[in-house]
N, C-alpha and C positions, 0 to 999 in steps of 0.2 A: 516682431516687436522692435528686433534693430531697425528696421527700416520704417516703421510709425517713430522713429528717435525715442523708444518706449525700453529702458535699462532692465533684463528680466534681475528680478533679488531671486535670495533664496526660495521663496515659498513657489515662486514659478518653476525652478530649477527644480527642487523635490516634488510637482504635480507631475513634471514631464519625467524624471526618470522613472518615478511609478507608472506614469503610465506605459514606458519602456518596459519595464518588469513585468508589469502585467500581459502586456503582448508578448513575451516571450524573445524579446529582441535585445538581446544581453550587451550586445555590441555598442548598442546607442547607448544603454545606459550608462554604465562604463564609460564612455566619450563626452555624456553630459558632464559626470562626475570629475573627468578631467578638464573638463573646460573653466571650471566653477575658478578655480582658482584665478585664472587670466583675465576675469571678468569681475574680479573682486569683491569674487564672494566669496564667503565660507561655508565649504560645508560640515554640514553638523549631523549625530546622529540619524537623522532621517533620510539624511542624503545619504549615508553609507548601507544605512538597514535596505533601503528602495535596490540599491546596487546589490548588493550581497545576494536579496533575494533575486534579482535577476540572471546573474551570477549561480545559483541554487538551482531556479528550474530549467537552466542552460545543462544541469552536469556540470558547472565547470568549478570542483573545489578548492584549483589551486588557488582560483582568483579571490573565491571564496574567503578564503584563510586571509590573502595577502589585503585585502581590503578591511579585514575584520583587527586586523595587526596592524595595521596604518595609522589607526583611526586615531590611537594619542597621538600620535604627533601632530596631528589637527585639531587636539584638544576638543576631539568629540569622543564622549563614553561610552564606550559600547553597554548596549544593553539586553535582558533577553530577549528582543525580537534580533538583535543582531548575532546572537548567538545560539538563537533556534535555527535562523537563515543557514549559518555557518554547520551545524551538526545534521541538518539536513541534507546539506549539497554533499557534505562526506557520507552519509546514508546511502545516497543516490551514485556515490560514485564509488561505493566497496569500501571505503576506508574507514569501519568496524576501533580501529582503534584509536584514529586522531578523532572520530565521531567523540568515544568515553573520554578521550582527553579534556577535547572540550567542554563537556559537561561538568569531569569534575574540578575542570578550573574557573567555571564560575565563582562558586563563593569565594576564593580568592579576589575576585574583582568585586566581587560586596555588589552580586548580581545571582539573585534565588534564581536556582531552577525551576521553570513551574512542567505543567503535564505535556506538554508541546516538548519542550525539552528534552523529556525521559521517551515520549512516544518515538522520538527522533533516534534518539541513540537503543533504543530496544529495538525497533526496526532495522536499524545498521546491524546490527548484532545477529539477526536474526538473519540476513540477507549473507552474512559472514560465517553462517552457523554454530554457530556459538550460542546454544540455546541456554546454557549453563547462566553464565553472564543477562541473556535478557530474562531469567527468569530471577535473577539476584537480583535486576534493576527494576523489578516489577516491585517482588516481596520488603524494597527499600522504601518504595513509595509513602505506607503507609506512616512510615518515621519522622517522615517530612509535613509540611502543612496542609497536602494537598492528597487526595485520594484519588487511586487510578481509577481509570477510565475504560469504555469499552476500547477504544483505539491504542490501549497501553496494554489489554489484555489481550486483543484478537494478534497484534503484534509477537508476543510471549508466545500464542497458543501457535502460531505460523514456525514460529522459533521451533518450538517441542516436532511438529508436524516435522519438519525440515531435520531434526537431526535424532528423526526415527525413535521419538521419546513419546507414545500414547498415551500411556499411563501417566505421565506429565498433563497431557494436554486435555484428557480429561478429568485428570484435577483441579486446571485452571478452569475449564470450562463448568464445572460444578459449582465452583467455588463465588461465581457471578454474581449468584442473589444474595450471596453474603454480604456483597458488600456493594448490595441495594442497585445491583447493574443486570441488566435484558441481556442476554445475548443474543445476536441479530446473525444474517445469515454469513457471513463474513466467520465469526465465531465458531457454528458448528460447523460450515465446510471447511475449515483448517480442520477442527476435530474429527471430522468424518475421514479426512487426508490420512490424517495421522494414524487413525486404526485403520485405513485400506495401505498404507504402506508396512505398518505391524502386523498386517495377515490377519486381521481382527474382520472378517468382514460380519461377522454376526450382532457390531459391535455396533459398526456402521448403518445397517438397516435399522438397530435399535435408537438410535441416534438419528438418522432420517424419519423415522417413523414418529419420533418426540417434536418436531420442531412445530408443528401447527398448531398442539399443546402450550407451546410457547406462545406460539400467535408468530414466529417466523416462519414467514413462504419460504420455502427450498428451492434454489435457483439451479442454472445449468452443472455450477462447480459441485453442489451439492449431490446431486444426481451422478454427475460423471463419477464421482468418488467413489461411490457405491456401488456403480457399476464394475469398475473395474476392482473395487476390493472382492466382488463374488465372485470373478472371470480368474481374481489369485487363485480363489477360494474354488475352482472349478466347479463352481453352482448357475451353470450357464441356462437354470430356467428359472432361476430369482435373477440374471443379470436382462434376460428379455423381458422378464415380468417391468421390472425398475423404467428399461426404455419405453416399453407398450404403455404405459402408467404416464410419460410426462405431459403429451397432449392435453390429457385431463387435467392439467394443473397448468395449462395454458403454456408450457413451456415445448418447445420445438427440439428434439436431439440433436446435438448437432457432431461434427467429424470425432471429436475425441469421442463421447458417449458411443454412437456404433462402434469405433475400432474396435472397443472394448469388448461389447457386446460380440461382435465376429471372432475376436480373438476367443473369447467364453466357449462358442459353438464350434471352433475349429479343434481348438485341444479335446474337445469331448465327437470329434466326428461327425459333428453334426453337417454336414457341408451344404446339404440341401438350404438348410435355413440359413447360414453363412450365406449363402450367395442371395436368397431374399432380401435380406437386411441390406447385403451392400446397393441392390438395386434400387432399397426404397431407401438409403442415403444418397445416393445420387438424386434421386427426385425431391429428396430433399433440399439440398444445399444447391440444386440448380431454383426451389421456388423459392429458398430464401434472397439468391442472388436478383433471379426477376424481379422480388418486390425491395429489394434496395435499388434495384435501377432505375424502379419505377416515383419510389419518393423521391430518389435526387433528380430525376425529371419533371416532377413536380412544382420542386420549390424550388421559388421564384429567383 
């Protein structure tokens, strides 16, 4: 544009560091942002939010914060996408507690939290293990204007999963159609987690066994879970039953699901069939490899 003698304003300035953000290229954006001024421009909320989030999916909180703090004194407001950006990038980067800070210093700045918000800081919480907290920040929700969501409760049930709380998490996960929400498969394989980490695995097959009931398919994590909740559970012919079963539901075993299964067959002596398994995991995960070499040979 300099060189067509073409002056970018702001609205140029705020398309390119999004599109900075979006690529993943935190450096540039940040470098737009600081350019803005020399160039006499101002930037304003959009130009901070675009950085911040660039900033966010970098990991980098510190900048995160320090961008989000600047912004009066350029006389732009931050708003909640600037402080979603902001309580995310601290998510992402372990900091559980400047996460709830910022949260609950919004309405101080006469800026509603909405579900993005709370999904942010419950997942900080939960990666912090502090299931207590994201299970407080769930049961808040409903006080507020807005009603949680499956991503504010799969977050909570990840939380209970993570700090060895079942009976938690399949309270949260029961409690779904109350309040008029699916749970999808994200929701039961935390639940399923949770009771194969509680030694619940009778709880877990029960729970595997419900989801198509629901109309959710059961993915790898779902499977894996239950695998290895039987293999605690030394029920090493419902842990072979579970892997022989995924095929037919189109899904492929993959290295966690056999260890599990080996480990099931080893503590009970099985060895013979331990060494089956490990044989047909290697022919496994060598034709998964061929046929990922073969689609990225493919495309163009």
């Amino acid at each position: 544009m300099l060189d067509m003698t073409v002056i970018p304003d702001r609205i140029n300035y705020n398309a390119a560091i999004s599109a900075c953000s979006n690529g993943g290229r935190w450096q540039l954006a940040l470098s737009l942002l600081c350019n803005m001024p020399g160039m006499r421009v101002t930037p304003d909320e959009f130009s901070y939010n675009a950085a911040i989030s660039a900033c966010e999916k970098g990991a980098h909180w510190q900048l995160a914060l320090g961008l989000l703090s600047s912004m009066p004194d350029m006389r732009a407001i931050p708003n909640d996408i600037s402080y979603n950006a902001a309580i995310s990038a601290c998510e992402k980067g372990g900091q559980w507690q400047l996460a709830l800070g910022l949260l609950n210093s919004m309405p101080d700045m006469r800026v509603i939290p909405t579900a993005i918000s709370y999904s942010a800081a419950i997942s900080a919480c939960e990666k912090g293990g502090k299931w207590q907290l994201a299970v407080g920040l769930l049961s808040s929700m409903p006080a507020i204007v807005f009603f949680p969501n499956n991503i504010n409760y799969n977050a909570a049930i990840s939380a209970c999963e993570k700090g060895g709380q079942w009976h938690l998490a399949l309270g949260l996960l029961s409690s779904l159609p109350d309040m008029r929400l699916i749970p999808d498969e994200i929701s039961f394989s935390a639940a399923i987690s949770a009771c194969e980490k509680g030694g619940r695995w009778q709880l877990t097959l029960v729970l595997l066994s419900s989801m198509p009931d629901m109309r959710v398919t059961p993915d790898e994590f779902s499977y894996n879970a239950a695998i290895s909740a039987c293999e605690k559970g030394g029920q090493w012919q419902l842990a072979l039953g579970l892997l022989s079963s995924m095929p037919d539901t189109g899904l492929l075993p993959d290295e966690i699901g056999y260890s599990a299964a080996i480990s099931a067959c080893e503590k009970e002596g099985q060895w013979q069939l331990a060494l089956v398994l490990l044989s047909s995991m290697t022919a496994t995960c060598l034709g998964k490899l061929l046929h990922r070499s073969r689609s990225s040979s493919a495309t163009p």
